[in-house]
Every structure is written in C-alpha cells, then in structure tokens.
NUFIZA-581025 format. One line per field, with one value per residue: z, x, y of N, C-alpha, C, O in turn. Coordinates in steps of 0.2 Angstrom, whole numbers, plus 5000, padded with zeros to 4 digits. Last residue first. Layout:
<pts>
npz	c(Z	...)
npx	c(X	...)
npy	c(Y	...)
capz	c(Z	...)
capx	c(X	...)
capy	c(Y	...)
cpz	c(Z	...)
cpx	c(X	...)
cpy	c(Y	...)
opz	c(Z	...)
opx	c(X	...)
opy	c(Y	...)
</pts>
This chain:
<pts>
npz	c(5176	5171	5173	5170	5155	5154	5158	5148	5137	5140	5138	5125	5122	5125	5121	5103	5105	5109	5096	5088	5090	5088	5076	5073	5076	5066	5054	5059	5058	5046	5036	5042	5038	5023	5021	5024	5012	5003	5005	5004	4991	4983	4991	4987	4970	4969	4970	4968	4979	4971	4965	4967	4965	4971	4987	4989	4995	4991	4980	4970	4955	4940	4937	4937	4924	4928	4937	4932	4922	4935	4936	4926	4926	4936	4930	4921	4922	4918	4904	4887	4882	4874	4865	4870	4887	4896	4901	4913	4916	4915	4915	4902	4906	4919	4933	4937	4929	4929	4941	4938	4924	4927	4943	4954	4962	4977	4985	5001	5002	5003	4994	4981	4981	4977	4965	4957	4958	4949	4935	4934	4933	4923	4910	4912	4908	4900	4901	4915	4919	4912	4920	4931	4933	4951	4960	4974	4987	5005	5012	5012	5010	5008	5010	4999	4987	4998	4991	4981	4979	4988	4978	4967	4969	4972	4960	4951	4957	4957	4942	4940	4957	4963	4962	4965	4953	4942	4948	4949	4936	4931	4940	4935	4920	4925	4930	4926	4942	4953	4965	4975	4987	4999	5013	5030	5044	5057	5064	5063	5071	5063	5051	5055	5054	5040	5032	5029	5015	5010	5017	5009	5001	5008	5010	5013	5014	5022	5026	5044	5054	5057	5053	5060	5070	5073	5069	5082	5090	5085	5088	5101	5101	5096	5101	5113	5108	5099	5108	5106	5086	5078	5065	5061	5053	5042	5044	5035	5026	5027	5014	5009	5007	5018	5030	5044	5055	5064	5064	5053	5052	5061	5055	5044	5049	5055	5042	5037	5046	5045	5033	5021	5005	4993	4982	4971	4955	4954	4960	4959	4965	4978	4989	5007	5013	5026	5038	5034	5026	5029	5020	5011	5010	4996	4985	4972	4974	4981	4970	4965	4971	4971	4959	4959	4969	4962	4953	4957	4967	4977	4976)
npx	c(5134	5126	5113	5114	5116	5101	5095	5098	5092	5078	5078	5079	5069	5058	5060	5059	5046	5041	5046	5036	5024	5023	5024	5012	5004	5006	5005	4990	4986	4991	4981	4969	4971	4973	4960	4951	4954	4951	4938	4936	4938	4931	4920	4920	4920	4908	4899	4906	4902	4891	4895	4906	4903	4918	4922	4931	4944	4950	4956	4961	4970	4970	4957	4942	4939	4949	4940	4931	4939	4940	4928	4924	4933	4927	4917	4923	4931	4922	4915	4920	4937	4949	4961	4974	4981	4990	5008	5021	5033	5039	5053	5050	5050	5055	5051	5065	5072	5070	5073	5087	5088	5083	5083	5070	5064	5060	5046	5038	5020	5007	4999	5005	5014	5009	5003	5014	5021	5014	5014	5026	5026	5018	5025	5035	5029	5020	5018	5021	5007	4998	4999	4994	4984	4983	4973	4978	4970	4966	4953	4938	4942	4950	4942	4936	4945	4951	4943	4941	4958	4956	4945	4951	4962	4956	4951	4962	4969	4958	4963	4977	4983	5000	5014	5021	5025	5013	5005	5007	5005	4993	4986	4989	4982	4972	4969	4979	4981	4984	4989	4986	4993	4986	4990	4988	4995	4987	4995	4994	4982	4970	4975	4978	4962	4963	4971	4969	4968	4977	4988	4996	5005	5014	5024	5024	5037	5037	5043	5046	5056	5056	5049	5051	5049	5034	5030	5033	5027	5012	5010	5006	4996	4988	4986	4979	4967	4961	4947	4941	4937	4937	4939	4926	4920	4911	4920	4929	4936	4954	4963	4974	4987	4988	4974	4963	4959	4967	4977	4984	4982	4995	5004	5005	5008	5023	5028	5027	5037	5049	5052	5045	5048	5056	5058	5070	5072	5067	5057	5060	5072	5074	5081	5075	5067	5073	5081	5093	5088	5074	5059	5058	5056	5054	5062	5059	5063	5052	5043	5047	5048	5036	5029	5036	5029	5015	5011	5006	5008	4996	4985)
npy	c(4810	4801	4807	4821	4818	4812	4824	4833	4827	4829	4843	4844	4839	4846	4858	4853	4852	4864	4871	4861	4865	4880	4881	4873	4882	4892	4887	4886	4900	4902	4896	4901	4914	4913	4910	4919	4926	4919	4922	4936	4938	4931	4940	4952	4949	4945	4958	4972	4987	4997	5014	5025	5041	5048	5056	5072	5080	5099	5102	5092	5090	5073	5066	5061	5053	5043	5037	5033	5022	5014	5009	5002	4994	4984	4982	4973	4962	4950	4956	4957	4955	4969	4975	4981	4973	4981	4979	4978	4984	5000	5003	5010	5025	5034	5041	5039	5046	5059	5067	5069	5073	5087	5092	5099	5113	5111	5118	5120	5121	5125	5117	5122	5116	5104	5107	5113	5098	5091	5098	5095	5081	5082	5086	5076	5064	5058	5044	5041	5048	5041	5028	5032	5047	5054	5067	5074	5083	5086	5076	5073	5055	5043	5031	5030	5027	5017	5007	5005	5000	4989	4982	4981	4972	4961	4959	4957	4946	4936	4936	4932	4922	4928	4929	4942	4946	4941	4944	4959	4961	4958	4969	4978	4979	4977	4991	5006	5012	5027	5038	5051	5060	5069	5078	5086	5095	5086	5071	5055	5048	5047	5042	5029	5024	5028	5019	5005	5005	5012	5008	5000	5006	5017	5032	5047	5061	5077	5092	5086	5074	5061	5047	5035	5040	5045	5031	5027	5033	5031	5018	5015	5024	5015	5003	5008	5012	5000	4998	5009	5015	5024	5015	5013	5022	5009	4992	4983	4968	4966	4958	4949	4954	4959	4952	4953	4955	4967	4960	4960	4976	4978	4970	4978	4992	4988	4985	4997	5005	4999	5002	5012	5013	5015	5005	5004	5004	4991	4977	4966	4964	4979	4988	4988	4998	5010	5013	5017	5030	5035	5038	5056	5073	5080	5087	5080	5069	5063	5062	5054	5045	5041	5039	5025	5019	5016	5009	5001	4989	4992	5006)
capz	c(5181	5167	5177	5176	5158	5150	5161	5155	5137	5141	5145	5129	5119	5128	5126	5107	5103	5112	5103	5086	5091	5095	5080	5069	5079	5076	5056	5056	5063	5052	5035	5042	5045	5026	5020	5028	5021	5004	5005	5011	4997	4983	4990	4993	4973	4967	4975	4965	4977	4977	4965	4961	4968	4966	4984	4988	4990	4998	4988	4973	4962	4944	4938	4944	4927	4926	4942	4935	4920	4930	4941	4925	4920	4935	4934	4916	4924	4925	4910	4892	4883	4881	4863	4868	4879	4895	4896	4912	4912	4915	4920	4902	4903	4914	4925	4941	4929	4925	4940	4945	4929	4921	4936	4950	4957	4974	4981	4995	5003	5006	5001	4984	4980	4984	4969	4957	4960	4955	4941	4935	4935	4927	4911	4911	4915	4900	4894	4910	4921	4910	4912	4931	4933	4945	4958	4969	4985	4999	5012	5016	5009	5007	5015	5002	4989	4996	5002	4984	4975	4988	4986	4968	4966	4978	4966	4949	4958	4962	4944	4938	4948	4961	4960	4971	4959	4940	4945	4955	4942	4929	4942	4939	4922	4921	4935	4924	4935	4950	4959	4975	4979	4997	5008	5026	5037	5049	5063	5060	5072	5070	5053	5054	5058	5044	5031	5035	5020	5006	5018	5014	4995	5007	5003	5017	5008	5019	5023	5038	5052	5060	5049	5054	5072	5073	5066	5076	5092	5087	5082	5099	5107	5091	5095	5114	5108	5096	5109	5111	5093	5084	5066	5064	5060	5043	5044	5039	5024	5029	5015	5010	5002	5014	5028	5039	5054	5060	5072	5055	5045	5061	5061	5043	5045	5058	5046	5034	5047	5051	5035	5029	5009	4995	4984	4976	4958	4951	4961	4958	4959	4975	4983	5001	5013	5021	5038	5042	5024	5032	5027	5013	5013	5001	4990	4974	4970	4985	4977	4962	4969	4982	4963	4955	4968	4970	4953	4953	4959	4975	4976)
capx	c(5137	5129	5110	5114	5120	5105	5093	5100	5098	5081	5076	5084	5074	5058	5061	5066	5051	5039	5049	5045	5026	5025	5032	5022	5003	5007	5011	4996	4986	4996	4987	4972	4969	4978	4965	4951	4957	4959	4941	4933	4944	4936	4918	4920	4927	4911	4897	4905	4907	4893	4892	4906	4900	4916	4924	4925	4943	4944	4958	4958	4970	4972	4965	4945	4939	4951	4945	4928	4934	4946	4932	4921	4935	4933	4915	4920	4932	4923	4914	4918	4932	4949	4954	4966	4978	4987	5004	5014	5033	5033	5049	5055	5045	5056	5047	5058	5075	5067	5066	5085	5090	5078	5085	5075	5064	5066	5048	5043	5027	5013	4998	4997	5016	5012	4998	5008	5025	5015	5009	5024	5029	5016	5020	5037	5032	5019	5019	5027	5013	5001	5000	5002	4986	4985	4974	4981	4972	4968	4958	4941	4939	4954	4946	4931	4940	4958	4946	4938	4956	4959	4946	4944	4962	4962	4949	4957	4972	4961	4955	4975	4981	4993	5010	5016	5029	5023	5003	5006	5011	4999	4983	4990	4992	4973	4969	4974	4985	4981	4990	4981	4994	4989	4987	4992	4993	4988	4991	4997	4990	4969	4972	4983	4968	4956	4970	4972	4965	4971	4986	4992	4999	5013	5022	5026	5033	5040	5038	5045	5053	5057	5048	5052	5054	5039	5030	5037	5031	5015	5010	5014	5003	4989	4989	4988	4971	4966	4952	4945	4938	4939	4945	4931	4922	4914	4912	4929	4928	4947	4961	4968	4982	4988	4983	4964	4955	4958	4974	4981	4979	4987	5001	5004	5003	5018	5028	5024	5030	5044	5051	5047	5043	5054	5052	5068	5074	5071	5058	5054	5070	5072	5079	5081	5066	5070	5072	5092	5094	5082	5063	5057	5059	5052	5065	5057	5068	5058	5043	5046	5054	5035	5027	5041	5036	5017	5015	5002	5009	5000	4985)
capy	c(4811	4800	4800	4818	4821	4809	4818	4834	4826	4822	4838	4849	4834	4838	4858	4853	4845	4858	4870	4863	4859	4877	4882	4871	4877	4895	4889	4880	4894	4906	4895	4894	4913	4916	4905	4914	4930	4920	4915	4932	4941	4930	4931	4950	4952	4942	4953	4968	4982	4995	5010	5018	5035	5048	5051	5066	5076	5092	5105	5094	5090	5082	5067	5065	5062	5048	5042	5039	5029	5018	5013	5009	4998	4989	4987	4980	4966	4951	4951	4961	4953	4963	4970	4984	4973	4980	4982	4976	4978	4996	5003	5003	5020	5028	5040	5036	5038	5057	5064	5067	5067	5083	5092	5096	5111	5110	5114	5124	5118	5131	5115	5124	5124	5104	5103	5116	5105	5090	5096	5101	5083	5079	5090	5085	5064	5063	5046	5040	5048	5045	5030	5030	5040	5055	5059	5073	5076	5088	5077	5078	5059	5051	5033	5031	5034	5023	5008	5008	5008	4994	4983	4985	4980	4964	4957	4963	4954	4937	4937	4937	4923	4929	4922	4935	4946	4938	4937	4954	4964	4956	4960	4976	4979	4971	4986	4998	5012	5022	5037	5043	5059	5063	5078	5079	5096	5089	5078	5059	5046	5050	5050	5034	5025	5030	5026	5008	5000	5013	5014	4996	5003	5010	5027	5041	5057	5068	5087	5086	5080	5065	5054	5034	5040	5049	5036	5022	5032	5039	5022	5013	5026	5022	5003	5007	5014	5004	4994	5011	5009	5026	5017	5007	5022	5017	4998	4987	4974	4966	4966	4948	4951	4963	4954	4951	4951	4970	4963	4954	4973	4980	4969	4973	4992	4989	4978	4993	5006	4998	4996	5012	5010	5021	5007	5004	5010	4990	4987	4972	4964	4970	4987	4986	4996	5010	5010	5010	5023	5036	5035	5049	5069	5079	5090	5088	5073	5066	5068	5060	5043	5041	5044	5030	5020	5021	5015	5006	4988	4989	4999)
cpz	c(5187	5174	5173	5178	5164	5154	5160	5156	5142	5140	5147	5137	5124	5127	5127	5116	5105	5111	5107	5092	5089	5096	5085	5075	5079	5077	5063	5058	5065	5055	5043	5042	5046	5033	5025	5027	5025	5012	5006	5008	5004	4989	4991	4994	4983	4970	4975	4970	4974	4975	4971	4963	4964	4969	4978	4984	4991	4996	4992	4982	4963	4953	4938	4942	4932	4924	4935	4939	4924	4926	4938	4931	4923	4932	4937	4924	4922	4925	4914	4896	4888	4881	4870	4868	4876	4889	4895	4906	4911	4914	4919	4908	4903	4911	4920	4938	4934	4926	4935	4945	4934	4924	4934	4945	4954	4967	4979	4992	4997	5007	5004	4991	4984	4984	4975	4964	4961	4958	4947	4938	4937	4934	4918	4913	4916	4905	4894	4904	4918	4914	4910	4925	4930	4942	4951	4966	4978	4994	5003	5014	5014	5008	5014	5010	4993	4996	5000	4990	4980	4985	4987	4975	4966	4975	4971	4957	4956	4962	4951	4941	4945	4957	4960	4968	4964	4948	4945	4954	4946	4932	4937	4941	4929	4922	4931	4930	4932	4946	4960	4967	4979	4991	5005	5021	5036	5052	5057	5058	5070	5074	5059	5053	5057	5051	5038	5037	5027	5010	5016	5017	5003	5007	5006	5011	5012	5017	5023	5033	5047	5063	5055	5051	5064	5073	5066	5071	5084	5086	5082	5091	5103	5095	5093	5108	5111	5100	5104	5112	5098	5087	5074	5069	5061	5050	5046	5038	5029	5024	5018	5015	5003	5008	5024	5036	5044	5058	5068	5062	5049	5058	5063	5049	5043	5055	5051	5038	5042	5053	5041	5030	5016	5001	4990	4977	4967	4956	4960	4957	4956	4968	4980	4995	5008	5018	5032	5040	5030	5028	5025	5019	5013	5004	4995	4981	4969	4981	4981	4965	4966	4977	4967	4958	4966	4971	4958	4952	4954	4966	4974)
cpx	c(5139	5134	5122	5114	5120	5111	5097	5098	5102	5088	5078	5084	5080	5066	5062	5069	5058	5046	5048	5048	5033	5025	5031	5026	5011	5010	5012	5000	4989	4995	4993	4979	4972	4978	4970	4955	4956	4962	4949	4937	4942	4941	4924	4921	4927	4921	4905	4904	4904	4898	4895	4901	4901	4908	4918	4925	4935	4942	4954	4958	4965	4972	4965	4952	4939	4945	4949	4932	4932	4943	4935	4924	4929	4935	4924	4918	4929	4925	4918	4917	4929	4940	4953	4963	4974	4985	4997	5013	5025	5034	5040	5056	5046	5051	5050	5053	5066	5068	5065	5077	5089	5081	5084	5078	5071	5064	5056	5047	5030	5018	5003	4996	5009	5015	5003	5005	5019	5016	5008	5017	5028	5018	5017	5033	5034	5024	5019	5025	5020	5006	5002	5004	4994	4987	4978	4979	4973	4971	4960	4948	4940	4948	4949	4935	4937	4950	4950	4937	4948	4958	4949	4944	4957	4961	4949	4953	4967	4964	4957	4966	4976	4989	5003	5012	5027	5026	5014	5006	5012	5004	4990	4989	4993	4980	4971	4976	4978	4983	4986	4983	4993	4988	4989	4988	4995	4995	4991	4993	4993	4977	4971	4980	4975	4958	4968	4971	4966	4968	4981	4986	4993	5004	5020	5023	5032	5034	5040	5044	5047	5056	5051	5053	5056	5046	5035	5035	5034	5022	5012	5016	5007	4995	4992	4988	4978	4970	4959	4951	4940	4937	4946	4938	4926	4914	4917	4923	4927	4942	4955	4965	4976	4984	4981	4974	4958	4957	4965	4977	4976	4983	4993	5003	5000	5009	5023	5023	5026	5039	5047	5046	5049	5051	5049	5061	5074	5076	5065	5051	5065	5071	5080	5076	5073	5071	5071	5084	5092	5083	5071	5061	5055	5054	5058	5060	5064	5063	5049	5046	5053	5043	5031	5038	5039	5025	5019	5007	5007	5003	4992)
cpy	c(4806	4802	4798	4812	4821	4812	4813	4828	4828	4823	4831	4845	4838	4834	4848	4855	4847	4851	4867	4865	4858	4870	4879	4872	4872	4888	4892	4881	4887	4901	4897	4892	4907	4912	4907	4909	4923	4922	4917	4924	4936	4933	4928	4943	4950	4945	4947	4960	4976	4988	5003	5014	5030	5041	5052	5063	5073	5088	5099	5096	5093	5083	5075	5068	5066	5057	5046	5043	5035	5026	5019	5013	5003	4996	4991	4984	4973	4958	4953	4955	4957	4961	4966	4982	4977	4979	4979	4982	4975	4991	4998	5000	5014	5024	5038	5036	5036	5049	5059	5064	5065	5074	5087	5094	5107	5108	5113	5118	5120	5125	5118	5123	5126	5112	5105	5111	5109	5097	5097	5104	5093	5081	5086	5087	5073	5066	5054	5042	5048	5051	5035	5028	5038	5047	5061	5066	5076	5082	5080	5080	5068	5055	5040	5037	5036	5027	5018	5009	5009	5001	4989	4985	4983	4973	4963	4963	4958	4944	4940	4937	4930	4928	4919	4931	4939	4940	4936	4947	4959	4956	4958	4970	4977	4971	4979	4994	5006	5019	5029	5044	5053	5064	5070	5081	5088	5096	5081	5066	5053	5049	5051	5042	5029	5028	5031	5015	5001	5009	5017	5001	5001	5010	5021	5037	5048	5065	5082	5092	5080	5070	5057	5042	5039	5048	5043	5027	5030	5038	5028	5018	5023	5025	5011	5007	5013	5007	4995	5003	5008	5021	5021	5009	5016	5019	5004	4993	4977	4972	4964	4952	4948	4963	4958	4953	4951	4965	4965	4959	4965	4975	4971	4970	4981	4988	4980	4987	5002	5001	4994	5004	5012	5021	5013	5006	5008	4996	4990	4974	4967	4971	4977	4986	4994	5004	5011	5008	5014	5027	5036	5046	5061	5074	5086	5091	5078	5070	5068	5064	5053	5046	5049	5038	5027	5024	5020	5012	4995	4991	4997)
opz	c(5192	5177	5175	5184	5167	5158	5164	5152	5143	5141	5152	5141	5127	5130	5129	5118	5108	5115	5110	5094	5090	5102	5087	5079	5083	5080	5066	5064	5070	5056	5046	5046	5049	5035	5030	5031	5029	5016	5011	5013	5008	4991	4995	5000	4986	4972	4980	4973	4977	4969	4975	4963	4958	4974	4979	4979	4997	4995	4996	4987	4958	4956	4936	4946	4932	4924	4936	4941	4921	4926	4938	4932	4921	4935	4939	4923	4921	4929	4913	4894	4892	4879	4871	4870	4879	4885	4892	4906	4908	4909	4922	4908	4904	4914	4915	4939	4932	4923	4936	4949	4936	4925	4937	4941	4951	4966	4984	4995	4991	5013	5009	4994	4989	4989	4979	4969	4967	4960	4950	4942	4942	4939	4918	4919	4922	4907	4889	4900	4918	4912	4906	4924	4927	4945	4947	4968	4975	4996	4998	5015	5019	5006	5019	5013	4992	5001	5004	4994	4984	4987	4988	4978	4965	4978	4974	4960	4960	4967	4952	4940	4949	4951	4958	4971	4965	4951	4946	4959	4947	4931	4941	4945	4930	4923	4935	4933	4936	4944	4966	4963	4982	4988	5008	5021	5038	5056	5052	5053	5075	5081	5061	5055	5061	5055	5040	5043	5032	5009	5018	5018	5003	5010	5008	5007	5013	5017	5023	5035	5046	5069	5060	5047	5061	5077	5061	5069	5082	5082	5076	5089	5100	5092	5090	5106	5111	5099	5106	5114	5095	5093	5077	5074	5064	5053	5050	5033	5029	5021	5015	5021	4999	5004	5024	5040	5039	5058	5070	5062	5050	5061	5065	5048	5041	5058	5053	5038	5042	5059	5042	5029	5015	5004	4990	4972	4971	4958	4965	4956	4951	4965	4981	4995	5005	5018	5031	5040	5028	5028	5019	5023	5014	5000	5000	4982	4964	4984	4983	4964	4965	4979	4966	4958	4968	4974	4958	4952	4948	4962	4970)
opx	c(5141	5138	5124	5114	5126	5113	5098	5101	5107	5091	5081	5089	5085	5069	5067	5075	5062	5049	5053	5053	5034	5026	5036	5029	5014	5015	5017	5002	4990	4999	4997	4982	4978	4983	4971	4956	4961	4967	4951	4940	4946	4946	4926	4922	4932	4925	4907	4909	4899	4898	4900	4904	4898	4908	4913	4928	4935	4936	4957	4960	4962	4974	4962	4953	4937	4947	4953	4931	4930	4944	4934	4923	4931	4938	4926	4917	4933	4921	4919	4916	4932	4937	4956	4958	4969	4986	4997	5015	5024	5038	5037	5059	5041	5048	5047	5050	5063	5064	5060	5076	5091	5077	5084	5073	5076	5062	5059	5051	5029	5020	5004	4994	5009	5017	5000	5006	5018	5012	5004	5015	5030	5014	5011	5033	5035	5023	5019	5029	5024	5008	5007	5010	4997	4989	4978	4981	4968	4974	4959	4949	4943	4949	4952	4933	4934	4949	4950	4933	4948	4958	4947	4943	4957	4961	4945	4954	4966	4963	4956	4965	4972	4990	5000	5007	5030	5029	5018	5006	5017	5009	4994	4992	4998	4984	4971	4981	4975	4989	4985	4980	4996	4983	4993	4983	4999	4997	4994	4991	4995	4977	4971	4984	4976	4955	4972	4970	4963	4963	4979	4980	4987	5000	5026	5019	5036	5028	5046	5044	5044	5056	5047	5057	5061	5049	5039	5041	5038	5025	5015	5021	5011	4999	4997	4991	4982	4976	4963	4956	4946	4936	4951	4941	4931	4908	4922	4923	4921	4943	4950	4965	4973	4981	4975	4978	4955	4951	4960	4971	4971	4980	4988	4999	4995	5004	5019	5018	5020	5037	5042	5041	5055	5050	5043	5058	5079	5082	5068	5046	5066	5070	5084	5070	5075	5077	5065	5082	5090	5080	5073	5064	5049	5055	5058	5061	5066	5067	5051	5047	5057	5045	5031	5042	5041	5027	5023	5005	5008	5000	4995)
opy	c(4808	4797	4793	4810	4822	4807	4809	4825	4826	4817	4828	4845	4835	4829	4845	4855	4843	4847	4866	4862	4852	4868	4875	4868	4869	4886	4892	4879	4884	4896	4894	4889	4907	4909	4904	4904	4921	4921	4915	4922	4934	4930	4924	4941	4947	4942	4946	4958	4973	4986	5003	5009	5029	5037	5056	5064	5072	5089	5096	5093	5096	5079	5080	5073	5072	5063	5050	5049	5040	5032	5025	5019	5009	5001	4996	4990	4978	4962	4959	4949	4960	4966	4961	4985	4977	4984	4973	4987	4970	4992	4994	4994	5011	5020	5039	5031	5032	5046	5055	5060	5059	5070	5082	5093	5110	5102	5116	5114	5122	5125	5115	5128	5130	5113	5108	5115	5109	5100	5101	5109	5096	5081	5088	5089	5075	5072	5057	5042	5053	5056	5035	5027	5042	5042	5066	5061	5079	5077	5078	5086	5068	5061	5043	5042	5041	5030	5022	5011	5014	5007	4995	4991	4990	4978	4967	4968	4963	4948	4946	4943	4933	4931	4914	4929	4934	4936	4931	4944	4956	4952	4957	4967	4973	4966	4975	4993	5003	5021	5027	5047	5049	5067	5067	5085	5084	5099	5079	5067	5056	5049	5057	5047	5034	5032	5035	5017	4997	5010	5022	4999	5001	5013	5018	5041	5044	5067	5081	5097	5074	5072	5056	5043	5042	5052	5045	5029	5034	5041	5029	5020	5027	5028	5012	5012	5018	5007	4991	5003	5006	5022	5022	5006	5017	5019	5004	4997	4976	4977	4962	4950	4945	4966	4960	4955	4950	4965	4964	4958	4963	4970	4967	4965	4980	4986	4975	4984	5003	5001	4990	5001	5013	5026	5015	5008	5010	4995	4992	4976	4970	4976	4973	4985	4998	5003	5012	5003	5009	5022	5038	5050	5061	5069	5090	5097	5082	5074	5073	5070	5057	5052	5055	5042	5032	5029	5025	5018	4994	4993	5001)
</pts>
C-alpha cells in the first residue's frame, strides 16, 4: 500500500546490489519522499492507464473477479507492456516498486517471466491513512478504506509466489537484523548480494523518516477488522518459499461503499475534464476561424 514503506524497502534493495529505474525514468524526489521513491515513471503512468482502462484509479482501486487478468481484450495491453518493461529494466535483478501492483499484480504476471519474488511490506494502517491525509488530503476513514483494499489485493494477488513479508515498524526499529533478513531471503532466490556498508543502508531505515505514529489508546469500531489484518500478517513476517494468502475474512461492506463512491467520483470528475478540453479547443478552433475570416475579408 501506498505510504508503507515501499521506499525505504525498493532504497534497501538497491544498496544490496539490485538494480532500480535509470536516472531519465525514475521518478524526481518530492517532499514526501525525502530519499526519493525509487518508482519508474513510465511504468506507473502505465499502471495508471490500466487502472482507468479496468474502471477505476489509484485512489479508487477497481473490485476485479479472479482471472480478470487473462482477458483477450488486454492483449495489445500486455505487447505495449513488454516494451515499457523491458526498457524501464534492461537487465537484472531489479527491484520494481509501485503500491499500484497490489491491484495490478495478475496482469504483470503474465508480462514479466520468472523468476519473480516479492517483499510485501506493510505498516499500521492508521499511520497510513495519516500519510495520505497530510500528502493527498485524504480523510483518514477513506485511507483505512484504500488500505484494506490494497493489502487484500496484494494477499490474494502474491499468491505462489516467493515472498518476504516484512513490517515497516520493525524495519526501522530493527534495520541490522532486517537487513540481514533481506540478504538471507534474496541469497535464497540464487541472487548474489552486495553486502553494504552500514551508510549505504542505513539513511533508508532512518527512523526520523517516519512522520506518522499511531496512538496506543485507539477506540474500537471502524478500524478493528484492520487491526485484525495487521495481526495475521505479523504472523506471516519473514519469507516464504510459496506464499498463501492468510483468510481475512471478507471485505468490510463499508470499505466497497467508500471506494465505489470515490471511483464513481473520479469517473465524473475526468468526464468533466474530457468535456473542458474539448470545449477549450472547440473555442479556440472557432476563434482560429474567425480570425482567417477576419484576415481574408481584410485582404
């Protein structure tokens, strides 16, 4: 999910020796990401194409039936996909990083051959709904929302695959022994490590990095089937040669309610914005017409 740490992750793996995007395609560092985020430009603007092409965006994440992903109407999708993929990764190992990929997943498996493994970090879902309330002006009910979707798109969608979950707490309260972790988990998949020095990893596990802290004392109600997510993936942390997914029970009626409004906003909102431009170019064909008209009757 968004906001969970994927950064500092995508910042650990490269300072093991695994390749990220190239300088031209990797995203600029923003306020909000103090280090950078490590993202491929044009493979998230692609992941965001999709996303509206499946019926929804980022922050409003389609509800997709299992299979979806072999639809024959995808496959020119999956042609241009090959392409932007292997331009964005060249070689590898590489480390690709975007939050979209928990909702996307299941197309890109049929894009990018094996070997793939994935490190599915986490983090409190109240930290994140905080994250995102201060970057995109999200209100916090809405992020718990977005974060249940996503984390149970991510379990359902890693399934088969080797996989590291790790959470993003103890991440930074532990970054040595996590870090050693790592290394064991990618030693496992016959990748050759670069063991890095204590400076090279340690600025991505900064604690002073976190600007969200969740409360100890929190009321029970909306977010307790969160908290029992949270609960099922901490006794997942670690690796697993073939992941299954955990059974969190079925999505909170109240999560699809919120995402179904927002996606139908978003819808509204573009077709507005379609409707804008092309009354903005309509207005300046007419005026481009008339001012020939103006310069011929002038002649």
């Amino acid at each position: 999910m968004h906001r969970s740490g994927t950064s500092a992750t995508t910042g650990t793996l490269a300072s093991l020796g695994i390749a990220v995007p190239s300088g031209d395609d990797q995203t600029a560092i923003a306020a909000d990401n103090e280090r950078g985020n490590l993202e491929s430009r044009s493979l998230r603007a692609f992941n965001d194409r999709l996303l509206v092409h499946l019926g929804g965006t980022w922050s409003g994440p389609p509800d997709l039936t299992p299979g979806w992903e072999g639809d024959t109407e995808l496959d020119s999708w999956r042609a241009r996909a090959v392409a932007s993929f292997i331009k964005s990764f060249p070689s590898r190992p590489m480390a690709w990083k975007d939050p979209r990929n928990c909702i996307t997943l299941p197309f890109w498996r049929t894009v990018a051959g094996p070997p793939v493994a994935a490190v599915f970090v986490y983090r409190d879902p109240v930290e994140v709904a905080g994250s995102l309330h201060v970057r995109e002006g999200i209100g916090v009910t809405y992020g718990l929302a977005l974060w249940d979707r996503y984390v149970r798109s991510a379990c359902a969608n890693l399934v088969g695959l080797p996989t590291m979950v790790a959470d993003y707490a103890r991440m930074l309260d532990e970054p040595a022994a996590w870090i050693r972790e790592l290394e064991d988990f990618l030693r496992g998949m016959g990748i050759r490590v670069e063991v890095p020095s204590a400076s090279a990893a340690v600025p991505w596990l900064a604690a002073d990095l976190r600007h969200q802290h969740a409360p100890r004392d929190r009321p029970s109600g909306l977010w307790d089937s969160q908290l029992e997510i949270v609960a099922a993936l901490r006794q997942l942390d670690g690796s697993h040669r073939s992941w299954s997914a955990p059974d969190l029970g079925p999505e909170p009626p109240w999560v699809d309610d919120l995402i179904t409004l927002r996606r139908d906003t978003d819808i509204l909102r573009r077709e507005v914005e379609r409707r804008e431009h092309l009354l903005h170019v309509s207005r300046v064909s007419r005026m481009a017409r008339f001012a020939g008209k103006l310069r011929h009757r002038r002649s």
